[in-house]
Backbone as CSV, one residue per row, in Angstrom:
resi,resn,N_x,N_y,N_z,CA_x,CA_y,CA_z,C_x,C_y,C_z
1,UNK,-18.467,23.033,3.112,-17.174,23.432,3.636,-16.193,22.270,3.505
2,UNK,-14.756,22.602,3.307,-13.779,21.601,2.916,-13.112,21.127,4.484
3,UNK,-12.836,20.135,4.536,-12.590,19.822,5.730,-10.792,19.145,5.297
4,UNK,-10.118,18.666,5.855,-8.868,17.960,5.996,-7.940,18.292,7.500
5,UNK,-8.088,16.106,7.194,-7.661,15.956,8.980,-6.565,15.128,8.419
6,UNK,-5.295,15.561,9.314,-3.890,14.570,9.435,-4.073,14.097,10.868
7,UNK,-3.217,12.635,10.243,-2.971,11.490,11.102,-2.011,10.717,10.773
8,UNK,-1.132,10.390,11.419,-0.104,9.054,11.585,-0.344,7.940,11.783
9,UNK,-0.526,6.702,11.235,-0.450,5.333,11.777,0.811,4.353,11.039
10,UNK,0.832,3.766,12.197,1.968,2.971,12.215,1.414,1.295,12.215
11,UNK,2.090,0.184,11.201,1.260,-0.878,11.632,2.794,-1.830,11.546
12,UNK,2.575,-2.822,12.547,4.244,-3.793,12.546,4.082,-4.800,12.590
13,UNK,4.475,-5.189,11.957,4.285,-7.065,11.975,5.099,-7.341,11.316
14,UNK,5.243,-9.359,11.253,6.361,-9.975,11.352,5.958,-11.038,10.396
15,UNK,6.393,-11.333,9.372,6.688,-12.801,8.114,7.438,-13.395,7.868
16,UNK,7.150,-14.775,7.863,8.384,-15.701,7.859,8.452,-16.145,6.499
17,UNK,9.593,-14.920,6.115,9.909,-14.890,5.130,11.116,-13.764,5.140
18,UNK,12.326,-14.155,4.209,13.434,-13.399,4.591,13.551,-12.063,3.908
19,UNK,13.703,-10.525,4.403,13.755,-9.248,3.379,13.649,-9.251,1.991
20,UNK,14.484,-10.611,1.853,14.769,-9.933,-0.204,13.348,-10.590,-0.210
21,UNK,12.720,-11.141,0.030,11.425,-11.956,-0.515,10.610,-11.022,-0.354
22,UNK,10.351,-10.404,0.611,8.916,-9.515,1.417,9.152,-8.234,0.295
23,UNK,10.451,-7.624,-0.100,10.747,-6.536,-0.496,10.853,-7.303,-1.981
24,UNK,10.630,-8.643,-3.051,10.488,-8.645,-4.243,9.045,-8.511,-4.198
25,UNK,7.818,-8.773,-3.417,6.879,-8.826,-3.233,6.323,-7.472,-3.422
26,UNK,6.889,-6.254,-3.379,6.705,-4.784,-3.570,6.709,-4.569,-4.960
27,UNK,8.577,-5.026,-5.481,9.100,-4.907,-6.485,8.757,-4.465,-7.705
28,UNK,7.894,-5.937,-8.323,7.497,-6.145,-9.772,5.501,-6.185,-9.633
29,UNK,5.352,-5.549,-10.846,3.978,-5.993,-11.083,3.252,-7.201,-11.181
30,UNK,4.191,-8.151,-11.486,3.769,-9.929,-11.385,3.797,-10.210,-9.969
31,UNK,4.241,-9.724,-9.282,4.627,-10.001,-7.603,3.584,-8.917,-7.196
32,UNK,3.091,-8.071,-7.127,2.258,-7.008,-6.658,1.163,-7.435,-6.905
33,UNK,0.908,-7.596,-8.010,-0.410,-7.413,-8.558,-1.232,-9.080,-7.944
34,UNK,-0.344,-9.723,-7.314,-0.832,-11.046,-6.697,-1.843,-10.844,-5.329
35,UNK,-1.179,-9.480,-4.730,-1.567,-9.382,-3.327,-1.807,-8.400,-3.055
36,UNK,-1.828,-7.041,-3.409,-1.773,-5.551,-3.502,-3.621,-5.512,-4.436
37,UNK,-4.476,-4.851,-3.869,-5.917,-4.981,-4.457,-6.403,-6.642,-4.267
38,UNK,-5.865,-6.915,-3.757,-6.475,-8.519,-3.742,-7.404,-8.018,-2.434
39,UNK,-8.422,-7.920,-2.792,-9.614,-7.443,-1.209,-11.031,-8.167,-1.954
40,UNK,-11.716,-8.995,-1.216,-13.130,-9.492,-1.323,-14.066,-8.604,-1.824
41,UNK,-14.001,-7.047,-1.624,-15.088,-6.142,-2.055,-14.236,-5.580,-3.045
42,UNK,-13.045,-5.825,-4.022,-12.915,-5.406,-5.294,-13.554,-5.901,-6.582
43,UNK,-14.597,-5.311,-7.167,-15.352,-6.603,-8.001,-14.338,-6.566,-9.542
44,UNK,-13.206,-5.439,-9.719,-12.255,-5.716,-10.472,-11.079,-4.400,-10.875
45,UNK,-10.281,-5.129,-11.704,-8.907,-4.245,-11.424,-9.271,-3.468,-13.095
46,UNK,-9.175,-2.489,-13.159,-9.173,-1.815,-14.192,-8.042,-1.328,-14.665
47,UNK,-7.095,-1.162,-13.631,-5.485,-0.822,-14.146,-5.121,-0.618,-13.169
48,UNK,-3.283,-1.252,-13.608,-1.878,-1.649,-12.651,-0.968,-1.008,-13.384
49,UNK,-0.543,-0.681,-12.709,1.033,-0.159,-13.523,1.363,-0.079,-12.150
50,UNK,2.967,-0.171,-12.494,4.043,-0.127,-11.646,5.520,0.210,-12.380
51,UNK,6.289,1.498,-11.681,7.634,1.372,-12.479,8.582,1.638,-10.510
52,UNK,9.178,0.709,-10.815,9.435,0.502,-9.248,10.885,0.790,-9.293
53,UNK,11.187,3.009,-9.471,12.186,3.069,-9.015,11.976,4.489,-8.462
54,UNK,13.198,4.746,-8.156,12.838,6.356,-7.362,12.470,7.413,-8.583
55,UNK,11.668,8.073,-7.908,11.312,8.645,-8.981,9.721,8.193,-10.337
56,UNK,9.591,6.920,-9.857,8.538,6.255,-10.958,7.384,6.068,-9.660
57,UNK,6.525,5.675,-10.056,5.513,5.390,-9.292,4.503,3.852,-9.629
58,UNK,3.269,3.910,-9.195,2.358,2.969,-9.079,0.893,3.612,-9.193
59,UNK,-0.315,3.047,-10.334,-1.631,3.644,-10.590,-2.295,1.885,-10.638
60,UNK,-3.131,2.008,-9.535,-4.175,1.123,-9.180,-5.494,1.513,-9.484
61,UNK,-6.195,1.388,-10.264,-7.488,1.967,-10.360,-9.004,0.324,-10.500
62,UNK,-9.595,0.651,-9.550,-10.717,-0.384,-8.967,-11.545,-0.385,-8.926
63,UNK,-12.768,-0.790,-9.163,-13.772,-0.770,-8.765,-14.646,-1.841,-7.590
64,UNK,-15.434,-1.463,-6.676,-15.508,-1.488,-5.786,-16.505,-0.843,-4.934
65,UNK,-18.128,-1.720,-4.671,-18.860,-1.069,-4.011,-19.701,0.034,-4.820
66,UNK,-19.774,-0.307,-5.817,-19.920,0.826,-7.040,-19.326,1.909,-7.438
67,UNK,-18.569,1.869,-6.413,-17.727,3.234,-7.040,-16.249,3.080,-7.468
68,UNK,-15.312,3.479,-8.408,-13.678,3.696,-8.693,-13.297,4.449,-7.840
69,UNK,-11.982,3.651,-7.569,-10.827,3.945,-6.353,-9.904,3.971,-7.549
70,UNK,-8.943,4.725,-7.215,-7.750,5.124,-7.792,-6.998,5.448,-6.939
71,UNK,-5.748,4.806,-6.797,-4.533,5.364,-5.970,-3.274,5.605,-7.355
72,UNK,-2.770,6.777,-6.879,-2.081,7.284,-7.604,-0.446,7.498,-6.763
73,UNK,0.364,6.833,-7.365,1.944,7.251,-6.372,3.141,7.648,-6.970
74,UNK,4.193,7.765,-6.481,5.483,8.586,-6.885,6.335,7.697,-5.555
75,UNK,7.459,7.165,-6.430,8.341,6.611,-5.485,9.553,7.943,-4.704
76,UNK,9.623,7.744,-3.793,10.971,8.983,-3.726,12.285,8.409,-2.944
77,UNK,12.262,7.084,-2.104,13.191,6.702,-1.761,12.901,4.635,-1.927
78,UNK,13.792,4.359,-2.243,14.373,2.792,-2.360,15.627,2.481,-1.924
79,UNK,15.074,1.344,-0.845,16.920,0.753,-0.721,16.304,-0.130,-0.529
80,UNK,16.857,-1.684,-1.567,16.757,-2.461,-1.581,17.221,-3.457,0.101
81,UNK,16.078,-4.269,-0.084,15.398,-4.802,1.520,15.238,-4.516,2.078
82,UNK,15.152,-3.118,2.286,15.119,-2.117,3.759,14.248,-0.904,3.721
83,UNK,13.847,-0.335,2.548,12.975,0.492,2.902,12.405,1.030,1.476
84,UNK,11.008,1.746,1.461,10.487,2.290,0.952,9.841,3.447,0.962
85,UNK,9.664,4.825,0.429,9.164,5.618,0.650,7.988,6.018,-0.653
86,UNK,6.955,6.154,-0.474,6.026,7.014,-1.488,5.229,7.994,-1.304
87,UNK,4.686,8.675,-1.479,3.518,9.621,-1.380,2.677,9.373,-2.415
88,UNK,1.458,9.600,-1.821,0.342,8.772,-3.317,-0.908,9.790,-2.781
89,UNK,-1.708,9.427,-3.645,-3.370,10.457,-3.279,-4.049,8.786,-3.754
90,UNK,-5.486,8.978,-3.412,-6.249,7.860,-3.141,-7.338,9.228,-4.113
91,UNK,-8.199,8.476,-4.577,-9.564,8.631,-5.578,-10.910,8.028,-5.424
92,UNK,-11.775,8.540,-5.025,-13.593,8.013,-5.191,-14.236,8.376,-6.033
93,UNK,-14.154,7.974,-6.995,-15.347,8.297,-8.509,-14.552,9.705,-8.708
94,UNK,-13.188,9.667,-9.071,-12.694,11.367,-9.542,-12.642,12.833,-8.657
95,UNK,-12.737,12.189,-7.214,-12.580,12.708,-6.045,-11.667,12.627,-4.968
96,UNK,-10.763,14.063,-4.767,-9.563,13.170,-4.446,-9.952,13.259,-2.296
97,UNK,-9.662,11.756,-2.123,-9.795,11.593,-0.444,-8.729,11.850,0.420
98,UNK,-7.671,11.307,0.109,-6.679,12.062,0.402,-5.072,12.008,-0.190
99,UNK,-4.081,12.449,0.544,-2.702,12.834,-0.078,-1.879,12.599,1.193
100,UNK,-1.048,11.151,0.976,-0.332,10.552,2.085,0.956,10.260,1.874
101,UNK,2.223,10.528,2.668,3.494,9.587,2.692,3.408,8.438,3.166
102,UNK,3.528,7.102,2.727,3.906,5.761,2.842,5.425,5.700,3.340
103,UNK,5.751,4.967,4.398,7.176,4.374,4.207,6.911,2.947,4.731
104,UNK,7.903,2.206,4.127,7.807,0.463,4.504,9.292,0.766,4.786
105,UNK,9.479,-0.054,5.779,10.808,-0.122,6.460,10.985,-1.716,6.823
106,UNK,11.957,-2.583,6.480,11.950,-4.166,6.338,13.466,-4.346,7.171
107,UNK,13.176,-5.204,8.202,14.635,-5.971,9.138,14.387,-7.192,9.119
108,UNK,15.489,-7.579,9.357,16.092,-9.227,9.489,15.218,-9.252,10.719
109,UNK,14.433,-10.352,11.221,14.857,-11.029,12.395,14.336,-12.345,12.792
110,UNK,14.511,-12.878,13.485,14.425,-14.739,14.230,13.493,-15.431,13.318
111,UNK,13.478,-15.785,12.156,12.529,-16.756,11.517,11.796,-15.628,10.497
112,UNK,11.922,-14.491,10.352,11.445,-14.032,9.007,11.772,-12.340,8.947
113,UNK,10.932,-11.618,8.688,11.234,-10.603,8.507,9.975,-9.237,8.993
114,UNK,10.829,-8.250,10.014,9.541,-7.326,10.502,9.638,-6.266,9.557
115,UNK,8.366,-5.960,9.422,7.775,-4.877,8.657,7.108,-3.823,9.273
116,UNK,7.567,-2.690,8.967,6.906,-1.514,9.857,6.286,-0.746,8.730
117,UNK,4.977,-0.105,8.298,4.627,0.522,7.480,3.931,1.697,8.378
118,UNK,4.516,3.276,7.855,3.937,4.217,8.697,3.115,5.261,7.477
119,UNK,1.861,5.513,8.041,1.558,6.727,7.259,0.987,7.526,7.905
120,UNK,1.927,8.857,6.818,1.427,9.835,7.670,0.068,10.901,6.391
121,UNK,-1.130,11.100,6.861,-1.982,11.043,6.028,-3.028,12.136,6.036
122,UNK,-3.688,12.866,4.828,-4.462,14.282,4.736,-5.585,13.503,4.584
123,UNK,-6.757,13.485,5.478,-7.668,13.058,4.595,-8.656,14.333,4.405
124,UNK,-9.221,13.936,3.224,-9.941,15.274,2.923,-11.630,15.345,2.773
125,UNK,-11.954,16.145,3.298,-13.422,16.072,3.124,-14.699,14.985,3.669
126,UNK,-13.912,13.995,4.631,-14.900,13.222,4.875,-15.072,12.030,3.928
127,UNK,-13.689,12.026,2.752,-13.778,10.797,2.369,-13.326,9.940,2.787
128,UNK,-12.755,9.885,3.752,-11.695,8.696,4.299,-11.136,9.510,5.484
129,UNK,-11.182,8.407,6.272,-10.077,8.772,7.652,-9.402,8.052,8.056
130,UNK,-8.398,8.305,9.371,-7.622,7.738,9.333,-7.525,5.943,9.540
131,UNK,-8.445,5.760,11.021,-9.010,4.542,10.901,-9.217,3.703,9.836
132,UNK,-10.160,4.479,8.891,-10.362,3.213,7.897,-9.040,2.916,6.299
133,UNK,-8.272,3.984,6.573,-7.179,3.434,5.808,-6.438,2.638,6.606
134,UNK,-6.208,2.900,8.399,-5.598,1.646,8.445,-6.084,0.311,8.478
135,UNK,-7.461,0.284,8.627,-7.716,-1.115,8.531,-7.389,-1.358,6.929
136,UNK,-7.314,-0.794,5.993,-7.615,-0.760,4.866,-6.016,-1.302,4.395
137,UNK,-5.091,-1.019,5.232,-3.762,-1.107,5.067,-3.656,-2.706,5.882
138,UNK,-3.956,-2.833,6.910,-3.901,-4.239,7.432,-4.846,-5.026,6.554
139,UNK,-5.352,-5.098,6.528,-6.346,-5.979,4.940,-4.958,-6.285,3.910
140,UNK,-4.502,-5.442,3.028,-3.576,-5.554,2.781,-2.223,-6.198,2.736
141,UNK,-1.788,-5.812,4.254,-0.935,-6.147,4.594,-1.125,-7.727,5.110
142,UNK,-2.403,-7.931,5.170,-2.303,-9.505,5.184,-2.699,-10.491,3.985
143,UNK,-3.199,-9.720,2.952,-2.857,-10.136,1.345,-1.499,-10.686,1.042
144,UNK,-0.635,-9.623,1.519,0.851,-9.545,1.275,1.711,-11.021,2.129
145,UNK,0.649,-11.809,3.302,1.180,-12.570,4.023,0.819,-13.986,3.316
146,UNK,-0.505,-13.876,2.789,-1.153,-15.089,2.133,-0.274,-15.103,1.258
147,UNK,-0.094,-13.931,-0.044,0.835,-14.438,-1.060,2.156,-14.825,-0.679
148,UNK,3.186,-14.332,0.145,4.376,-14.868,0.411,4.265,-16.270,0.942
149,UNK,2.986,-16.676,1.924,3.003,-17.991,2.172,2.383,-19.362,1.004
150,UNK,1.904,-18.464,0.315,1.557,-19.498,-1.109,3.119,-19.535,-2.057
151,UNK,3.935,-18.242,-2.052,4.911,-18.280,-3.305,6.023,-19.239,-2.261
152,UNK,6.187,-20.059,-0.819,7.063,-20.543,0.012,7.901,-21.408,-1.069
């Protein structure tokens, strides 16, 4: 039997580092591809692409634990330093886990810049839930902190 459970998570935190930086860090594939899949249990990147405008998307495909991950996305909103919107599906060996809206939302404030990333998320079948995409997203999201504090 097919199962699919929605969930919202929200994760916020703060880098000292100013919008245009945190938001070139999204941007380009030379800037992405630094910190985005950068995880200890990826044993390698099989393909990146990125076309970073509305309308274009992002294909990550990994391996990992023995099995290929594939995230697949579609940009639908950009405003430069301030926000992002995508919807993407996630992949296990050619199995899709689930089908989520992303938004990154980026403000000024006291010494760097807060970041709010919310998703709202299908997971399907028992491949993934919500929990472990967000840890899966904070992993991440602190990739994204190491590289901005190495590119200072």
């Amino acid at each position: 039997m097919s199962t699919a459970v929605h969930d919202t998570f929200a994760i916020d935190r703060t880098y000292p580092a100013p919008p245009e930086r945190v938001f070139a860090a999204w941007a380009s594939i030379e800037a992405k591809s630094q910190w985005f899949g950068d995880d200890a249990e990826v044993e390698a990147i099989e393909e990146h692409t990125l076309d970073f405008r509305v309308g274009g998307g992002e294909r990550l495909t990994a391996k990992a634990g023995g099995s290929v991950y594939r995230f697949d996305s579609r940009y639908y909103d950009i405003v430069e330093n301030e926000r992002m919107v995508w919807a993407y599906e996630m992949y296990v060996d050619d199995r899709r886990m689930s089908v989520s809206v992303g938004t990154v939302e980026l403000a000024a404030v006291p010494g760097g810049t807060r970041l709010v990333m919310t998703e709202q998320g299908t997971y399907l079948d028992g491949l993934d839930t919500s929990d472990q995409r967000a840890a899966g997203t904070r992993e991440f999201l602190e990739s994204l902190a190491r590289y901005l504090e190495r590119a200072a």
